[in-house]
N, C-alpha and C positions, 0 to 999 in steps of 0.2 A: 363372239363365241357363245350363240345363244344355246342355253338345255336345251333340248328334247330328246324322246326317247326313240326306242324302235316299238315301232304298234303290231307287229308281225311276229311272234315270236318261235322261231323253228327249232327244231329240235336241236341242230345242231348252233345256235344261239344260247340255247337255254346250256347244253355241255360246254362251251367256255365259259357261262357267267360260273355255273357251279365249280368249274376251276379257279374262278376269282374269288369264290365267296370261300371254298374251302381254304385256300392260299390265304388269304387275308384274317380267316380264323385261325390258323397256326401261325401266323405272325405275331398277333395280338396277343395271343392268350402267352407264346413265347416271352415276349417282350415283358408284358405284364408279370409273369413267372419270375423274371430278373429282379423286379423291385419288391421281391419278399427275403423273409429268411428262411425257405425251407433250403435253399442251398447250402446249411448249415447240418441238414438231416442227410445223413447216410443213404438213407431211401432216394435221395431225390440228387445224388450225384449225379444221377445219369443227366440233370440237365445238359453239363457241358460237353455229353455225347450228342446231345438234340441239335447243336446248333447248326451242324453242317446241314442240317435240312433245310435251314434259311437259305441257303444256297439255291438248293430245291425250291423254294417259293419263289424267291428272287425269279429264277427262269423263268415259272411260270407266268408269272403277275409281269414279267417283261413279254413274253408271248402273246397272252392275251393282248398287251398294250399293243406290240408291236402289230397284231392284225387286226384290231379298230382301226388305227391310224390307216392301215393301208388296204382297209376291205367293208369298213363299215360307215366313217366318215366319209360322206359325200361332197361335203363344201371344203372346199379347199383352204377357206383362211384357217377351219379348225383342225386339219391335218398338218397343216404348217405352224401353229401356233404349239398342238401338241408334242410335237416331234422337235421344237426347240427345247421346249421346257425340260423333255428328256434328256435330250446331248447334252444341255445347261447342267442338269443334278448330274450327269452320267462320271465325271472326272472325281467327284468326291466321291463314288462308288469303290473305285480303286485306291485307294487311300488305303494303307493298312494300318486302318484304325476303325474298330466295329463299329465306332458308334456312327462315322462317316458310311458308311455302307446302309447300315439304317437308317439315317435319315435320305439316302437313295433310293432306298426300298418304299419306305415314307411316300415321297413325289411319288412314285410311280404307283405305287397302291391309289393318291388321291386324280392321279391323270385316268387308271383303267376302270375307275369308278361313272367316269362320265356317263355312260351309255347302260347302268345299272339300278336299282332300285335301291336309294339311300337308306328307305326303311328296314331293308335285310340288311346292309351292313352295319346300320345304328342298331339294329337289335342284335347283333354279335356283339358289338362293342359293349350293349348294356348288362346280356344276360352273362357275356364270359368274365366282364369286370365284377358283374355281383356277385356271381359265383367265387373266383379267388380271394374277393373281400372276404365271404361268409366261413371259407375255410380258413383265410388268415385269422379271425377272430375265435373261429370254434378252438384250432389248433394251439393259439397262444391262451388260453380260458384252460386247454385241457393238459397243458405241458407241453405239447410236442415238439413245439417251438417257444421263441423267449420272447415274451411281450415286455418290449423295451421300454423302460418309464424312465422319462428325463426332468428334469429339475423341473418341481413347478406343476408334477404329477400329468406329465404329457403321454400317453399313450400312444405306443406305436401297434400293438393290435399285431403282430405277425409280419408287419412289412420293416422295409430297411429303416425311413425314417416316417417321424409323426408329419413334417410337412408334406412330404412324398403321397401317406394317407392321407392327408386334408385334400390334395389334389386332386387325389384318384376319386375322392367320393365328391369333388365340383364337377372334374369334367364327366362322371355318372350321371349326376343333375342334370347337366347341359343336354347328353347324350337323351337322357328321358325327355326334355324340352324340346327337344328336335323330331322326338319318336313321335310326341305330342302333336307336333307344328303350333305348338304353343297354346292348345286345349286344352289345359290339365284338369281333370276334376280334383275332387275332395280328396281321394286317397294321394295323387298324385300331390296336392299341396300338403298334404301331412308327410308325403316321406319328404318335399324339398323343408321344413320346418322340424323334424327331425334331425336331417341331415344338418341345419342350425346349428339348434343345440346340441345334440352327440358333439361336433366340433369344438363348441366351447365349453363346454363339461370333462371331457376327456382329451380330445386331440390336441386343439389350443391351436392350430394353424392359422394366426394371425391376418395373412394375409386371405387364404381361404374362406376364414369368416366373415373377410369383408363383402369377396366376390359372392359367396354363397348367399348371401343380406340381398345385395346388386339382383341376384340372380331370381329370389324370391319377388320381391318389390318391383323385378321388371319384367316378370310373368304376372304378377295381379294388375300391373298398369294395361299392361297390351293387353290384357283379356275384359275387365273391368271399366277400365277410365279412358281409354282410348277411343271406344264404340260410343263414349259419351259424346266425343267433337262430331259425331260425322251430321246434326244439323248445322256444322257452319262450316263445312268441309268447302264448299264454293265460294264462301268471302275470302278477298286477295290476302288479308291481314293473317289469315290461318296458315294459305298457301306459303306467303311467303315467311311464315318461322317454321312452317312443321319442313318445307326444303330447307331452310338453312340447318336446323337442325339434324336432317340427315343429310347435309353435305358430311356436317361435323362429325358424325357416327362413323361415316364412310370413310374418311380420313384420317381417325384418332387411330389406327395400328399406324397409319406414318409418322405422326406428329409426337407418340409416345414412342418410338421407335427411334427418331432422332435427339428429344429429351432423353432417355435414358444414356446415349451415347455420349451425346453434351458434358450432360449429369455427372458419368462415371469419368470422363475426358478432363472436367474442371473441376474436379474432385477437390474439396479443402476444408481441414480443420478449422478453419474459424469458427468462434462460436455462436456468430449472428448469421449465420446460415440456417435456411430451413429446417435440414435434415440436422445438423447437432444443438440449434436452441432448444427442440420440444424432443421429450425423452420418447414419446411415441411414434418418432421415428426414427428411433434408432436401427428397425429391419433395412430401411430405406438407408438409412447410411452406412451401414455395412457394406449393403449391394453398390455403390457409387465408390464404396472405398476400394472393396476388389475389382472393381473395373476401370478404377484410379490403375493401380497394379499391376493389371492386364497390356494395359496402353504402352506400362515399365518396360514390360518383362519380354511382349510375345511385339510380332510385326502382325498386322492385317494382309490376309490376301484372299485372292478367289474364291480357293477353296479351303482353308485353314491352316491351319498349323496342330501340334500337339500340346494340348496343354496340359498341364499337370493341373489335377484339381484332387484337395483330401481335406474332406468333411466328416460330421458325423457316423455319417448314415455304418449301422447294423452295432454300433458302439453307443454306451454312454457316456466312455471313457475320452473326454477332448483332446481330440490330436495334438501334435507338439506343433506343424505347424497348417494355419486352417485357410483353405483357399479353394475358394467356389464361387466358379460366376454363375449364380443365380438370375438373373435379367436373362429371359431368350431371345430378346434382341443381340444380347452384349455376347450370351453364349455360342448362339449361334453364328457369329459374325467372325469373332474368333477362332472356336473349334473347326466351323464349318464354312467361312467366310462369308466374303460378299453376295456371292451369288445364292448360295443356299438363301442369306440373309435376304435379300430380292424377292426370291421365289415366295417364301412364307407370307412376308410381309403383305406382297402382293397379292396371293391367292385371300388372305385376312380381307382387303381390302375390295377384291372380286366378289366374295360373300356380300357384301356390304352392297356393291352395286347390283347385284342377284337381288338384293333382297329387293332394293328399291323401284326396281323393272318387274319384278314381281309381284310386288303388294306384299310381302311377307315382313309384317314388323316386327313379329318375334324373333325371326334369323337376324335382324339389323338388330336388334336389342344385344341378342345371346355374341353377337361378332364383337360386339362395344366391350362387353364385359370377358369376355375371354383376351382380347387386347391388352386389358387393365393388366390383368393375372401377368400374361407375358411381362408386363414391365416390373415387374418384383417376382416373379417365380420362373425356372428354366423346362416346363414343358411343353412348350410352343410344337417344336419338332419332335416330341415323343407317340409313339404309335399308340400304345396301350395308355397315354391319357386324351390325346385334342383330336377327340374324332368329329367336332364343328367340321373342320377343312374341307370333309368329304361333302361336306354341304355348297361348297364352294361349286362343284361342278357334278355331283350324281344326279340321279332324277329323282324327283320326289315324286311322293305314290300317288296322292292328294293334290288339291291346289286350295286347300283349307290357307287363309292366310287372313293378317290386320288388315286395319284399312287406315292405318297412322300413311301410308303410302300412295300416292297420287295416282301410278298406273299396272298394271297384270298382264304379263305376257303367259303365255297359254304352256304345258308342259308334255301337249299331243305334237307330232311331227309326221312330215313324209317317212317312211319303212326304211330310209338308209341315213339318216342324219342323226 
């Protein structure tokens, strides 16, 4: 299923991508919209007028898909390949349950990306997320809305919750890392160092601060220390740890994916267990304890089930009772079952082998570290935070990439593949 792009681009090409790209910015910026509290302002009821237009995108962005597949793809394993993965998300589409439908909308926004230019839809995702950030903060600073502080002086800035915001301003990071191909200069490493601290100064998103640490430290490595190996890039001794190495990269969305499931499966209070001897991980045993719960309460299947989940989020006030599967492996497996769960995992794991066929070590970095996040945070399958995914199969504009990777396939094609 190798990238390339179309080198020919006609007019009537360029009017469905800009059906893609419009479609997939009112997705976004929708989606995104959900995870604030202006739905609390009078002004801004009319969201839950908006949403039937997801309907409207949905067609679209199925359109579009539907006529790559059957007009634009010329190799036949990748018309068959894509047109599984669609019927495969298509029955959780149906489902009457929204969030089941979005995460359908989800797959097929990162299936119609194939044959599109990653950097325009990474810079939707960047400038619409910064933009609803800078009003969620202007607007809770000026009253409009209620900037939620929770124990411990955690700011949530205008959105539902403070973890919710720690997310949103990692996978912003990410998404700048991508825009980058992993070039950042000075300005760009002062906003991921900002992004830092602001975190642990006011937001406090624990696990955020960890990825966003990960996130830093593995952009100055691929950009800095990386270029340092390439005089012993041909002794076997290199070869053979910098591949095992990225086998391990390649595989950690599996191997954290079945840990987590384990994890939450043999859940137990003992207190010579990892997660309840050291008090610093208590986030991590919480997450195992509801997924203890989850295994109680709900059955596993294809496509999910309904679960009930009540948190926090848009309250300071602690529910009476508190149940959120956090893990997007554990949530999506459940909510949205096995198959959804397949799909993720797998495109996670596609990225990874993209990267490594392409010489691109920062996209194998940035895959490792968004893996991590899904095993303690649930927005793996969220539109308006993991826009890595689209990395998995759009075209990239460039072919700027490390050289932590052995070999580079090319991102020019025949005019119909």
């Amino acid at each position: 299923m190798e990238n390339k792009t179309l080198i020919s681009r006609s007019k009537e090409h360029r009017l469905w991508d800009w059906a893609f790209y419009i479609s997939y910015f009112y997705a976004f910026n929708l989606a995104f919209f959900k995870t604030t509290l202006y739905s609390e302002l009078d002004i801004f009821d009319y969201y839950y007028e908006l949403r039937w237009a997801m309907y409207v995108t949905t067609g679209i962005i199925l359109l579009v898909l539907v006529r790559d597949i059957l007009f634009v793809y010329s190799g036949r394993k990748t018309q068959i390949i894509s047109l599984i993965l669609l019927l495969l998300s298509l029955p959780g589409g149906w489902r009457d349950d929204t969030s089941s439908r979005t995460v359908f909308l989800f797959v097929a926004i990162i299936l119609a990306s194939r044959t599109r230019s990653l950097k325009t839809i990474l810079k939707t995702a960047f400038y619409s997320g910064s933009f609803w950030l800078v009003i969620s903060f202007i607007g809770s600073k000026a009253g409009w809305i209620e900037d939620l502080v929770y124990s411990g002086g955690r700011h949530s800035f205008g959105i539902i919750y403070c973890t919710d915001l720690a997310c949103h301003v990692f996978f912003l990071m990410v998404t700048l890392c991508l825009i980058k191909e992993g070039k950042l200069n000075i300005f760009d490493y002062g906003l991921l160092l900002f992004a830092n601290i602001a975190n642990i100064l006011w937001i406090r998103g624990k696990v955020s601060a960890v990825c966003l640490l990960l996130l830093l430290l593995g952009m100055l490595w691929n950009q800095f220390i990386i270029p340092l190996f390439r005089g012993i890039e041909g002794k076997k001794a290199y070869q053979v740890t910098r591949n095992a190495v990225c086998i391990f990269m390649i595989t950690l969305p599996v191997l954290l994916a079945l840990l987590s499931i384990l994890l939450s499966f043999f859940y137990t209070d003992d207190p010579e267990v990892f997660y309840n001897k050291y008090s610093i991980m208590h986030t991590l045993k919480l997450r195992y304890e509801m997924g203890c719960d989850a295994f109680d309460l709900y059955k596993i299947k294809n496509y999910g089930t309904g679960v009930w989940e009540q948190g926090y989020g848009s309250t300071t006030t602690p529910p009476d009772t508190y149940f959120v599967l956090d893990i997007s492996y554990m949530k999506i497996l459940f909510s949205f079952g096995r198959v959804p769960l397949l799909i993720f995992v797998g495109l996670l794991v596609y990225t990874g082998i993209r990267a490594f066929r392409e010489k691109r070590s920062y996209l194998l970095i940035l895959m490792a570290i968004v893996a991590i996040d899904a095993a303690v945070e649930h927005h793996l399958s969220d539109i308006s935070y993991d826009s890595l995914l689209m990395a998995s199969l759009a075209v990239f504009d460039t072919e700027k990439g490390g050289s932590l990777l052995p070999s580079k396939s090319s991102d020019t094609a025949d005019p119909k593949s």
